[in-house]
N, C-alpha and C positions, 0 to 999 in steps of 0.2 A: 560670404567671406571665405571660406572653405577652398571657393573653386580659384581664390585669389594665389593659387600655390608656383612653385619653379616643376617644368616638364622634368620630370622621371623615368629612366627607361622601366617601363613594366615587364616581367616574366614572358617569355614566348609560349603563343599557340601550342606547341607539342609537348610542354612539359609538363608533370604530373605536378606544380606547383601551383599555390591561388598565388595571386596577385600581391605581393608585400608593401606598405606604406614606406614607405623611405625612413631613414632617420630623422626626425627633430622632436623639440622642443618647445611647443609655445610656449608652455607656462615661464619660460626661463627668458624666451625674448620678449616676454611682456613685461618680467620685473626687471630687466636689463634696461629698456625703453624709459620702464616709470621710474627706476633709480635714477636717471640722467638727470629724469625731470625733475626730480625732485632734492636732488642733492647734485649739485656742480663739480662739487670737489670729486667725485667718483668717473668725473668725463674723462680726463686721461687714462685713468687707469684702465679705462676699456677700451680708449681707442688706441692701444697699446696691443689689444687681442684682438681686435676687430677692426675690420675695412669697410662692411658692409654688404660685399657680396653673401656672408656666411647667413647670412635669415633665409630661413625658408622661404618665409612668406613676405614678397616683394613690396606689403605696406610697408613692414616693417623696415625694411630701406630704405625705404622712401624716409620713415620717421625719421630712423638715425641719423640719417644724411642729414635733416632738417637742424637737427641739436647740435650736432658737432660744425655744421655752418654758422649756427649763432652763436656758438662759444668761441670760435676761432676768430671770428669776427670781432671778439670783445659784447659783444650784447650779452645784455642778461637770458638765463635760459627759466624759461617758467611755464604754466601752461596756457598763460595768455599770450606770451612773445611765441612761442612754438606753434599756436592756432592760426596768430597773425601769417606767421612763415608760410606756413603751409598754404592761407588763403591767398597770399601774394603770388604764390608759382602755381595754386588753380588744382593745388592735391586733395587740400583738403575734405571733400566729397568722397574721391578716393578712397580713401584712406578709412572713412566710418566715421567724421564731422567731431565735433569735439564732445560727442558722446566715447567712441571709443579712446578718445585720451581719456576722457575721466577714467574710464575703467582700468584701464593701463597705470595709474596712479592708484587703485586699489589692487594692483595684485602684485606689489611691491612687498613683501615680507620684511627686508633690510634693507633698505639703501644701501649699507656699509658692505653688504654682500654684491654687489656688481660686478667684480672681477670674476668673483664666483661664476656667475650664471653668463658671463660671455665667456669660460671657458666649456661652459656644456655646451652653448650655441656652438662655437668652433670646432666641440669633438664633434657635434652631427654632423656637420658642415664634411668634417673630415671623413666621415665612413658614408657619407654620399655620394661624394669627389671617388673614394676606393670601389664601390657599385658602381660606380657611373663608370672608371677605368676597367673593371672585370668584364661589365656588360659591351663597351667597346671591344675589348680583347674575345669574347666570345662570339660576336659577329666576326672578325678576321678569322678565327679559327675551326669556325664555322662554315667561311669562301673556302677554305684551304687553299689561299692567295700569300703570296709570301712567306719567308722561311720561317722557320719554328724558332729560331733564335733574335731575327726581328720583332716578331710578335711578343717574345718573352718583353726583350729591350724597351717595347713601349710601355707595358703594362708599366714596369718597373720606374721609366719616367714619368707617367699618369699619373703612379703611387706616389713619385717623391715628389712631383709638385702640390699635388692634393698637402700634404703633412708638413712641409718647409713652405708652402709660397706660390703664388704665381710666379712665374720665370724659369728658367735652369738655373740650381745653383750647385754649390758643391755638398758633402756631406755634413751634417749640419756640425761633428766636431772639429775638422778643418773648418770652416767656415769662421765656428768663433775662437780658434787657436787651443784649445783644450784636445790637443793628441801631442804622444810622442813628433818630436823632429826629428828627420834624416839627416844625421849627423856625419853619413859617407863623406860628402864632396869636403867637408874640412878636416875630415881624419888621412883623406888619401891625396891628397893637396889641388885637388881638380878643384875648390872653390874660389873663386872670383871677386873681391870686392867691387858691391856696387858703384857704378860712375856717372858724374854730372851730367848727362847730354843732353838737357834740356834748355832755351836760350843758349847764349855763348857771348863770351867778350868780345870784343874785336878782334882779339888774335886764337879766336874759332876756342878757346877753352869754356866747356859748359858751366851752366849755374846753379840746375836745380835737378837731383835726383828724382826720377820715374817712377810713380806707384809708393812714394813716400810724401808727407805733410813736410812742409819746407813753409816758408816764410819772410816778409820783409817789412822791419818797422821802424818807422821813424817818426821824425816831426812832421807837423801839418805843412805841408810846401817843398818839402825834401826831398823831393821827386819820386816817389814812391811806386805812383802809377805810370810814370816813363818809365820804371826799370819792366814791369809787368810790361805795358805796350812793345819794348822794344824783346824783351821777350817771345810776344805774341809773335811778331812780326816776324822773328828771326824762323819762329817754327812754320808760320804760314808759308815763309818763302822754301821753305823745305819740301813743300806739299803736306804738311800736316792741319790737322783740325782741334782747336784752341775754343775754350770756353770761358764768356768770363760774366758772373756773378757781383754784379754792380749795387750796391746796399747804399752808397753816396752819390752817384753822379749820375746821366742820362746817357741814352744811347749816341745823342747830337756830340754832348761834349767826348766821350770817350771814343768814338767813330772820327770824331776831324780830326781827334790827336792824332790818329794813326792815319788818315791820310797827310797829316803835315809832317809825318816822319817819312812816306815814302811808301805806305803800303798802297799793292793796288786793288782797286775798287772791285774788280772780278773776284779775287782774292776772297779782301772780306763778305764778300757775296756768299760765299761758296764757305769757308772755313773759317768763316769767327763768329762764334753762335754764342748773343749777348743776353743776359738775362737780367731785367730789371726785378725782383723779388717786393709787391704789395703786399702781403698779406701774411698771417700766420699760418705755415702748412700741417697738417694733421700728418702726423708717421706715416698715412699709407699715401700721403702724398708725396712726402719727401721719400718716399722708397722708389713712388713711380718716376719722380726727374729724376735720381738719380741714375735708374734703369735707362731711360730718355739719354741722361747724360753717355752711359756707356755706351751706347748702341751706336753713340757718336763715331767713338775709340780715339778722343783727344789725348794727345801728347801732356797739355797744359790744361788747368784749369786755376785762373785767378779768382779769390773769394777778396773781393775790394770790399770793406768796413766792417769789419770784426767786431766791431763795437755795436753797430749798427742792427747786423746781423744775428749778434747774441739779444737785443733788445726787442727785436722784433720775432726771435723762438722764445722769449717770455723768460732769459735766463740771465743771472745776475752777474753783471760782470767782475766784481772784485773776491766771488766766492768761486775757491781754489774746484771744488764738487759741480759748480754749475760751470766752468771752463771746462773742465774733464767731462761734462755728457756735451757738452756743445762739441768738442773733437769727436766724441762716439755719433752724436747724430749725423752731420756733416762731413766735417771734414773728413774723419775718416775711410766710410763708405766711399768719398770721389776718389779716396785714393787708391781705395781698393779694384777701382776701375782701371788701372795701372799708369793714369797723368799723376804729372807732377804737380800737387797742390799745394799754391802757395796764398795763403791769405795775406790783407795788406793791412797793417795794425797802427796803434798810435803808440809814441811814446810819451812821458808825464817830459814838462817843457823846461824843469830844475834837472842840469846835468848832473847836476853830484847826487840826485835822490835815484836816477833813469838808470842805475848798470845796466845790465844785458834786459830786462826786462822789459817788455810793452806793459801800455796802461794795463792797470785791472793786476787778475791773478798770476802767481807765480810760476801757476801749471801750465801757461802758454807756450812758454819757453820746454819746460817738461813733454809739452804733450808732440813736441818735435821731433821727429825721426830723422828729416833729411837734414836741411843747412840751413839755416836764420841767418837772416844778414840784418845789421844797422846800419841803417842811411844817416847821413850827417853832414849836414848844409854849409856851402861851404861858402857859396853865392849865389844870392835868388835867380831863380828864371823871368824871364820875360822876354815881351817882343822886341828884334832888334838887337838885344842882350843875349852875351854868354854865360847861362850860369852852370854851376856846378856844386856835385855831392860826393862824398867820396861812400863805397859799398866795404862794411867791414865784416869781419865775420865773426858773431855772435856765438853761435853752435856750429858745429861739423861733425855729427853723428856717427854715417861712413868714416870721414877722418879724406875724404878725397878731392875738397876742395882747397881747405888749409892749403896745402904744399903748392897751392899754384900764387899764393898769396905773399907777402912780405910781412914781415913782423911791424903792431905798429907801433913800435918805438915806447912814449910814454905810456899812450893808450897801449892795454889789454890788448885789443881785436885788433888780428891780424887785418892790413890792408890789403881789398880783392880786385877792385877795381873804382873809376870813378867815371862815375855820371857825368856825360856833358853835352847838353841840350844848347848848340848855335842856332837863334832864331834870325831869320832871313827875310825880314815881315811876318804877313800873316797869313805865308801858302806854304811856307817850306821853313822847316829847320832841321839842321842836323844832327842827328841822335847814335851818342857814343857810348860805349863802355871799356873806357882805355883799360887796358891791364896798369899793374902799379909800376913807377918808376921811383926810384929814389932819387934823388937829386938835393943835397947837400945846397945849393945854390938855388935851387927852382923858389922863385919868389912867391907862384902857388902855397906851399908850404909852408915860406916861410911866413908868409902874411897870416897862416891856419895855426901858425905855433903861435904870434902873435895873440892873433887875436883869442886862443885857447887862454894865457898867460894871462891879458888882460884880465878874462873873465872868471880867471881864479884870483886876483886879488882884486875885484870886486866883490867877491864870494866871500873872502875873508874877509873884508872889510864891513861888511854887513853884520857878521859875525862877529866882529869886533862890538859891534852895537848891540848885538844880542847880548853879550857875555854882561857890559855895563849895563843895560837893563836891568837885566838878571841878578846884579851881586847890588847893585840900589834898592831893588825891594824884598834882597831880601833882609830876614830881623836877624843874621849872625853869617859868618863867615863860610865860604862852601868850596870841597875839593873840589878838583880836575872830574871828580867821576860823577857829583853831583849835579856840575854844572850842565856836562853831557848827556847825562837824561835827560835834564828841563828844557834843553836847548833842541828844538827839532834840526834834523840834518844830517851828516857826515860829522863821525865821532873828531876825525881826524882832522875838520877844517876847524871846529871847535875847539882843539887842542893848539893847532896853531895862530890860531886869534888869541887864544890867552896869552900865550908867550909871546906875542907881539906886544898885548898890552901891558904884561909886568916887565920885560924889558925898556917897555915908555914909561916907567914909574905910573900908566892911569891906572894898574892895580898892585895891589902890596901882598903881598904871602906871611904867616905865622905859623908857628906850628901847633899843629892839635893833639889831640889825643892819640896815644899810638902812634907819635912820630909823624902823623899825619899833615900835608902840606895844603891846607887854606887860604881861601883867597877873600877878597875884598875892597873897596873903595877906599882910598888914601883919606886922610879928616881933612874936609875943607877948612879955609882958615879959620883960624878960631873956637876949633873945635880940639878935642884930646882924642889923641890916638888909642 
């Protein structure tokens, strides 16, 4: 088992040095291994420090791999599911048969201790990664091949990906924003605000901010993933390279849309690299697509079902803490690859509960940097059919989309543009994103004020019914501020349902205590008031 070890460079022939062991650990990757096994809950917290390159000894990857396979998978993790694993991909032999698991389950000290002991694996890890960079550096300098200041250069990148990472990256306190910022370019007036140029309306004005989280959410049918497609398209035909992260739909159905708006087939050959997501990925996975993802150097990247896609990272959607690491794991990271990332969200289907917010937490909206926009259906799509949504603007971060928008009147969010999808059968429809017009006359409009109106005094009307519910059971008379707790909803539609109905005489007022203004049901006949 011994000679089961990773190649070392050994001490040279002419030096007056013996041979040195490398750095590690077994004792620590063995209680690392039998922790897993034996306690689940301690699996993230290590595969948070660990990827599995860092074991010395190559069983031992082998194992880890095995455990964080069946966990991620949703299988249970034990030492009968782990022997199975292992006998299924033909390791098992390998590895020392399910004797040395046994044993690996007795040199577990704490379970509760496992982050512990994959941080001593990863410092070996890491002072054998800085030998293994000196030992390179002393063969170069050694040829006395290349200059003295290249040679330094390498050592120096060896070092820093050995202790940050696989890859190039930056210093690790830029990286995670914990350093001073250069505060010149806005003191001496050289700075810039950033600009939309990512997609564009029709009349070439961009939509979504580059290297920031942006957004688009609405109702189910809203056309959500037109605005993303014609997005896509806008950037393909640019010669750019678009990514898009599909959590609801397949590659057939999001591929024909974009042939039936016009993309061509070379095209998305070439630069629309789609991603159907099965499965739960392990941190060092989702490090490696996203690295995948950069190497790309997409302009765009659509994340299609947010919902979807926090369900399937094991994170809860209505808790404001698991929104905020779903941005950190995700989103963020694609953004930091300098596209523009926009996920496609849901909104809840009652207008008066829906403000700016998508379903779930409130942190979604927060966790935005570039521009949100809400879609809002104005007329459904379909074959044949012209439908339409109008794009408003939720957030504006920058602040530089706003001004290319019109105010929208009753509604809050300003109007940015409106979706409008002519289908022509079922080879070809035309996909637009008008800028806004106003038009005092445009029967568009005027049918969307309509039918908005209807839908508020249906709203109130319901509410009406709530209120008389309400003041029926209950055993004594209740303010305006009572009834507005008991009542789910908009404080404000509650408030104008009542005064509709004490203006109809179906409810009567008295006054309470402290002046207080009470409500109630009128005495059916024959009753005392």
């Amino acid at each position: 088992m011994e000679d089961n070890v990773r190649p070392f460079p050994r001490a040279t022939a002419d030096e007056d040095v013996p041979n040195r062991t490398p750095p590690r650990d077994k004792a620590a990757e063995h209680a690392v291994l039998g922790s897993m096994v034996l306690s689940h809950i301690v699996i993230p917290d290590v595969v948070e420090r660990l990827e599995g390159h860092e074991f010395y000894w190559p069983i031992h990857e082998t194992i880890y791999l095995a455990i964080v396979g069946l966990y991620t998978s949703g299988q249970p993790v034990d030492p009968i599911t782990l022997t199975d694993e292992l006998r299924r991909t033909g390791d098992l032999t390998r590895i020392g048969g399910p004797a040395y698991l046994h044993d690996l389950l007795n040199a577990v000290p704490s379970a509760a201790n496992a982050p512990y002991y994959a941080e001593k694996i990863r410092d070996a890890y890491i002072r054998r990664e800085v030998l293994r960079a000196t030992a390179d550096a002393e063969d170069k300098l050694r040829s006395g091949e290349g200059e003295l200041a290249d040679v330094l250069d390498f050592v120096q990148e060896k070092i820093n990906r050995a202790v940050e990472g696989t890859g190039p990256r930056t210093s690790s306190d830029t990286a995670t924003g914990w350093t001073f910022s250069d505060l010149t370019p806005v003191l001496d007036g050289t700075h810039k605000p950033q600009q939309p140029v990512v997609g564009a309306r029709d009349d070439g004005i961009g939509l979504f901010y580059p290297g920031r989280v942006n957004g688009i959410q609405g109702e189910s049918e809203a056309g959500k993933s037109w605005v993303a497609l014609i997005s896509c398209l806008v950037e393909m035909n640019r010669g750019n390279h678009v990514a898009y992260l599909d959590f609801e739909d397949s590659e057939a159905g999001v591929v024909s849309r974009l042939l039936l708006i016009g993309a061509n087939p070379d095209d998305i050959a070439a630069l629309f690299h789609y991603v159907r997501p099965g499965s739960t990925p392990t941190p060092a996975q989702l490090r490696q697509f996203v690295a995948r993802i950069s190497d790309l150097g997409p302009t765009l990247i659509i994340v299609d079902g947010v919902t979807e896609a926090m369900v399937m990272l094991g994170l809860e959607l209505t808790d404001n803490s698991e929104v905020a690491k779903f941005g950190r794991m995700l989103l963020r990271p694609l953004a930091d690859t300098g596209a523009a990332v926009v996920p496609l969200d849901h909104v809840v289907k009652s207008t008066e509960s829906r403000g700016r917010y998508a379903l779930g937490g409130v942190h979604k909206l927060n966790a935005v940097d570039g521009v949100q926009y809400m879609l809002e259906a104005v007329r459904p799509f379909g074959i044949n059919t012209e439908g339409r949504s109008r794009l408003r603007i939720a957030k504006d971060r920058p602040a530089q989309v706003r001004r290319h928008a019109l105010p929208g009147g009753r509604n809050p969010m300003h109007w940015f543009a409106d979706l409008v999808i002519r289908s022509e059968g079922e080879e070809f429809a035309a996909a637009h994103l008008y800028p806004p017009v106003q038009h005092n006359d445009d029967p568009q409009e005027t049918a969307a004020v309509k039918d908005k109106a209807a839908q508020e005094e249906a709203d109130i009307k319901d509410r009406e019914t709530a209120v008389l519910d309400a003041l029926a059971k209950a055993t004594k008379p209740m303010s305006k501020n009572a009834l507005e707790e008991l009542i789910p909803g908009r404080a404000s539609v509650t408030r104008r349902a009542l005064t509709r109905l004490v203006h109809a005489g179906r409810v009567v007022t008295e006054q309470g205590p402290r002046k207080a203004t009470l409500h109630r049901l009128p005495p059916k006949d024959g009753e005392k008031a």
